[in-house]
C-alpha positions as CSV (number, residue, x, y, z in Angstrom):
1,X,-55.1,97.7,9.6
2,X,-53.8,99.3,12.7
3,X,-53.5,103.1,11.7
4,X,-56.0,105.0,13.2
5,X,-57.1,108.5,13.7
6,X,-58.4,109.0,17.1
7,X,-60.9,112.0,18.9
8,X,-61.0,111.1,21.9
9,X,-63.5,112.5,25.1
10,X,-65.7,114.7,22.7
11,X,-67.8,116.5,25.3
12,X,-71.0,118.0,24.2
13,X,-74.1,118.5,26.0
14,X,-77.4,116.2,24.2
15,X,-80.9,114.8,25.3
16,X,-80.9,111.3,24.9
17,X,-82.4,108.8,26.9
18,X,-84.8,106.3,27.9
19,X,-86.9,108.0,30.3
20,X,-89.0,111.2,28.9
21,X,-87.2,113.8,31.6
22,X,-83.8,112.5,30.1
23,X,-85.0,114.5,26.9
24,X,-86.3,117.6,28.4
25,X,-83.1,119.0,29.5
26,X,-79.5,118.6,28.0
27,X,-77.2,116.5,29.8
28,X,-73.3,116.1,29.1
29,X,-72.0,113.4,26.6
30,X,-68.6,112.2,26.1
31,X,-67.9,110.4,22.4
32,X,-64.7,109.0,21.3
33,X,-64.4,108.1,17.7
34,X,-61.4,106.0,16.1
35,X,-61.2,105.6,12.5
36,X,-59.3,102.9,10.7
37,X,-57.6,103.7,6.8
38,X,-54.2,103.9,5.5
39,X,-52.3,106.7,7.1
40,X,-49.2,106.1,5.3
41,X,-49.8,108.1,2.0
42,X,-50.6,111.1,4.0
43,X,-48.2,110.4,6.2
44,X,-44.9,109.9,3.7
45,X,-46.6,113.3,1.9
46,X,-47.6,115.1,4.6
47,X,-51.2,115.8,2.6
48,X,-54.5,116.4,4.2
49,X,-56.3,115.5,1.0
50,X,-54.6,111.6,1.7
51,X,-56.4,111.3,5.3
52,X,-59.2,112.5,6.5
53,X,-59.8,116.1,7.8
54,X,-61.0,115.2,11.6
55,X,-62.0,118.8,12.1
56,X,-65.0,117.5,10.3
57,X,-65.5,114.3,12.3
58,X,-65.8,116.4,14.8
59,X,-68.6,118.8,13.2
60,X,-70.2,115.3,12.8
61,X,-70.5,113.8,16.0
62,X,-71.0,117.5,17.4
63,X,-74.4,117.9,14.9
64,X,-75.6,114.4,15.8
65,X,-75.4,114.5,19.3
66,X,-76.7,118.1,19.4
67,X,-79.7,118.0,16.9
68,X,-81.3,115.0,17.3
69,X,-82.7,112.8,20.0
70,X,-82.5,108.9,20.7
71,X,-83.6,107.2,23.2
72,X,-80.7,104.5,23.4
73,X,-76.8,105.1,23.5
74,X,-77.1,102.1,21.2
75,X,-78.9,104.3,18.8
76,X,-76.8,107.6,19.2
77,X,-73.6,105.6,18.3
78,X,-75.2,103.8,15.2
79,X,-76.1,107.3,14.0
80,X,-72.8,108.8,14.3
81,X,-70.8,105.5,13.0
82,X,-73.3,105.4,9.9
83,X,-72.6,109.1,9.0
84,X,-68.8,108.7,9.9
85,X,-68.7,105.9,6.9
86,X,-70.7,107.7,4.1
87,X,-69.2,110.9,4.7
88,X,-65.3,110.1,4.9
89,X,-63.1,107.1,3.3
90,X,-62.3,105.0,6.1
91,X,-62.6,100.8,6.7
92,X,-63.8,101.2,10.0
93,X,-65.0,102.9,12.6
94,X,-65.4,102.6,16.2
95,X,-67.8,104.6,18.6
96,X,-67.9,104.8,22.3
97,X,-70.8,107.2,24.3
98,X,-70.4,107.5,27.8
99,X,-72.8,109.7,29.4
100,X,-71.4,110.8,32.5
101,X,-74.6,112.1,34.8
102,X,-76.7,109.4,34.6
103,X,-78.5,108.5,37.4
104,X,-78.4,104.6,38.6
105,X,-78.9,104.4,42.2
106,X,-75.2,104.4,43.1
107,X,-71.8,106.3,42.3
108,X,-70.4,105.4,39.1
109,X,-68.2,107.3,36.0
110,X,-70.5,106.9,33.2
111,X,-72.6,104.3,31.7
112,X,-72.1,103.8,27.7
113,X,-71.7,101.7,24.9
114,X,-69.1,101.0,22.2
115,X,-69.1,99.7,18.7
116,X,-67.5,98.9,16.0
117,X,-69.0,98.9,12.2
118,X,-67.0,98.0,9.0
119,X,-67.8,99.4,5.6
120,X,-69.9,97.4,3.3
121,X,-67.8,95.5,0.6
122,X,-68.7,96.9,-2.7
């Protein structure tokens, strides 16, 4: 399926990481979520209650990332792609994290991780 709904560059300020002084303080993340169902009904109707209501998406990856801690990027993005597909009616859904001030030794944008997760069948 190629329709999509798309948050893209969620900023929000979280403590997750490997390293114990990664989780004192808050640090900037960036999360982009893309969500994968029919558009088309909503679309031709032009009816919220036929899509998903991403105001809500966002309240998701805005409590995760806030309230919780992880040490992994891997983890955060499991979290918020599990609670995207038992909260709202979509085939699939893809997370990326970046987190933008991490601290490798040399200049870079961000280090992150994206995935991709399918709902179950059944």
């Amino acid at each position: 399926m190629s329709d999509r709904i798309v948050l893209h560059n969620i900023q929000l300020q979280g403590r997750h990481g490997y390293y114990d002084h990664e989780l004192e303080a808050p640090q900037p993340f960036e999360v982009d979520v893309e969500l994968a169902l029919n558009l088309q009904p909503a679309g031709v109707d032009d009816d919220l209650e036929k899509s998903v209501d991403y105001g809500k998406v966002y309240d998701v990856v805005r409590q995760i990332v806030e309230s919780t801690s992880y040490r992994l990027l891997e983890a955060l993005a499991e979290a918020i792609s599990h609670e995207i597909l038992a909260d709202f009616p979509v085939t699939e859904v893809g997370v990326r994290v970046r987190k933008p001030a991490v601290k490798l030794g040399g200049p870079l944008d961000y280090a992150g991780v994206e995935i991709w997760r399918r709902r179950s069948p059944g």
